[in-house]
C-alpha positions in Angstrom: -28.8 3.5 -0.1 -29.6 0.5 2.0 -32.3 -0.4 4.0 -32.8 -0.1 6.8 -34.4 -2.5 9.1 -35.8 -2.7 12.5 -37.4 -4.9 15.0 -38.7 -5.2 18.6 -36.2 -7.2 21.3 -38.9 -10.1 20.8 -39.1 -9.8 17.4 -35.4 -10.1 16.8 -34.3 -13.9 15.7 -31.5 -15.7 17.6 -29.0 -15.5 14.5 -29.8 -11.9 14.4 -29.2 -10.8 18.0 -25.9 -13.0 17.9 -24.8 -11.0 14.8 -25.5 -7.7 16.5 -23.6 -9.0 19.8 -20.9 -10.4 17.8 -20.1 -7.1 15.9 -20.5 -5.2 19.2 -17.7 -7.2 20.7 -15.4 -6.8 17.9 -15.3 -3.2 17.8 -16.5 -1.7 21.4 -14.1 -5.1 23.4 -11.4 -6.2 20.5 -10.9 -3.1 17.9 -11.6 -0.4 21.0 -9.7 -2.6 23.6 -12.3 -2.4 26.3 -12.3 -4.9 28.5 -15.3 -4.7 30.1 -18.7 -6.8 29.8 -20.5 -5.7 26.5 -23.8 -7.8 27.3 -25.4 -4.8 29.2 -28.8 -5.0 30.9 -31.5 -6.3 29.4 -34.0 -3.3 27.4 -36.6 -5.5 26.2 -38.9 -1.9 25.2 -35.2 -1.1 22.9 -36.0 -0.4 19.5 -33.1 -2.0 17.4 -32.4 -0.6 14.1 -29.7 -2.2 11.6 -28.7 -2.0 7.9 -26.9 -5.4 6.0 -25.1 -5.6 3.2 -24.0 -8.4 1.1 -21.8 -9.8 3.6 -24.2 -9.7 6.4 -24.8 -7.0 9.5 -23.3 -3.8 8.2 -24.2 -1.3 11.3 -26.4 -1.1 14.1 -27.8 0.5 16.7 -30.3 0.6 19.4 -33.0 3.6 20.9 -33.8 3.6 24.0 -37.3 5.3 26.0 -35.9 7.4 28.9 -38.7 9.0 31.1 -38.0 12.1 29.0 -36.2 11.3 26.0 -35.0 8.6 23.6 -31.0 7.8 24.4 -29.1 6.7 21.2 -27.5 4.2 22.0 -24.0 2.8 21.0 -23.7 3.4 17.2 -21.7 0.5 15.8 -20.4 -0.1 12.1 -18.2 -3.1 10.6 -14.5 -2.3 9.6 -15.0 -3.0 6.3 -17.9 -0.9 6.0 -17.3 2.2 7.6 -17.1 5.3 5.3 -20.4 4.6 3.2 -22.8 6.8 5.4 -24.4 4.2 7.5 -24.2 5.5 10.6 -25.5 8.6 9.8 -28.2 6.7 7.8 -29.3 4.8 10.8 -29.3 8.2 12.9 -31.3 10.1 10.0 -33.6 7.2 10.5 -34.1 7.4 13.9 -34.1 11.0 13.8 -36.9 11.0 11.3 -39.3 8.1 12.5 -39.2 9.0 16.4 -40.3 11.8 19.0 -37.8 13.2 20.3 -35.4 14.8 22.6 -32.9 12.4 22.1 -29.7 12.2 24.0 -26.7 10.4 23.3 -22.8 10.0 24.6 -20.6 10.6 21.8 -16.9 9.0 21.9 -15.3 12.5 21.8 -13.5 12.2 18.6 -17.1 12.2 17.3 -18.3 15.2 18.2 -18.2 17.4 15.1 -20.1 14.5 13.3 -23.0 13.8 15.8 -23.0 18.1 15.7 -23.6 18.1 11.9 -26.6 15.7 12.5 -27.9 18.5 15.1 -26.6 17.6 18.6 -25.3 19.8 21.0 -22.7 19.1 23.5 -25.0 18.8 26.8 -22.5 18.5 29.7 -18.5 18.0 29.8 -16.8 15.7 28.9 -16.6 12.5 30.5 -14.2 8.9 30.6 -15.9 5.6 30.2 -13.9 2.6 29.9 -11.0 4.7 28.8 -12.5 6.7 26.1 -13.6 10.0 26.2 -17.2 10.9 26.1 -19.3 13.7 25.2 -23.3 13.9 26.4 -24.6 15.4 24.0 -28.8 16.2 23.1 -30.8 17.3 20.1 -34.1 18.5 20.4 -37.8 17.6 19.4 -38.7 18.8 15.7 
């Protein structure tokens, strides 16, 4: 199992957060074919969660504080290292040292996986940037 790290906006150095940026664009723009601006707005309160490997930034992701809940944001895993449980290992994580509700929006395809971790499909289904979406929620512990 790796470990996984986190860090404050502020707290995250300039090689990181270009690493993290970098690895969003090749899967969400390039891999995904979404054209669309992947620098979103600024969250400086985001908590940003990540697990490396021996060749670098393995997977990410990024929590959120909504007024009543803690949004999920995009999970996001290097090619090469998808199918080792890190995804779920960053979501465990989050799932485990956070309050919830949390809410997230699944890619469709995703669903059944995101509902072994304990979401529940929370509205229909939905299109953004051409993929299909799924809100989905889990509740407080």
């Amino acid at each position: 199992m790796n470990d996984v790290n986190s860090s404050a906006f502020e707290e995250l150095s300039l090689e990181r957060l270009y690493e993290i940026l970098r690895l969003r664009v090749e899967v969400f723009v390039v891999e995904q074919q979404c054209a669309y601006s992947e620098i979103d707005a600024l969250d400086s309160e985001a908590l940003h969660l990540w697990i490396d490997d021996h060749d670098g930034l393995a997977s990410y992701v990024r929590v959120i504080g909504e007024p009543d809940c803690l949004r999920i944001g995009r999970v996001v895993t290097r090619r090469d290292a998808r199918s080792n449980g890190l995804s779920g290992q960053l979501i465990n994580h989050v799932l485990s040292t956070t309050d919830g509700p949390w809410v997230l929006s699944a890619q469709a395809y995703l669903c059944d996986w995101y509902t072994q971790l304990g979401f529940v499909p929370s509205g229909p289904e939905f299109d953004e940037d051409g993929i299909p979406h799924i809100p989905m929620t889990r509740a407080a512990t």
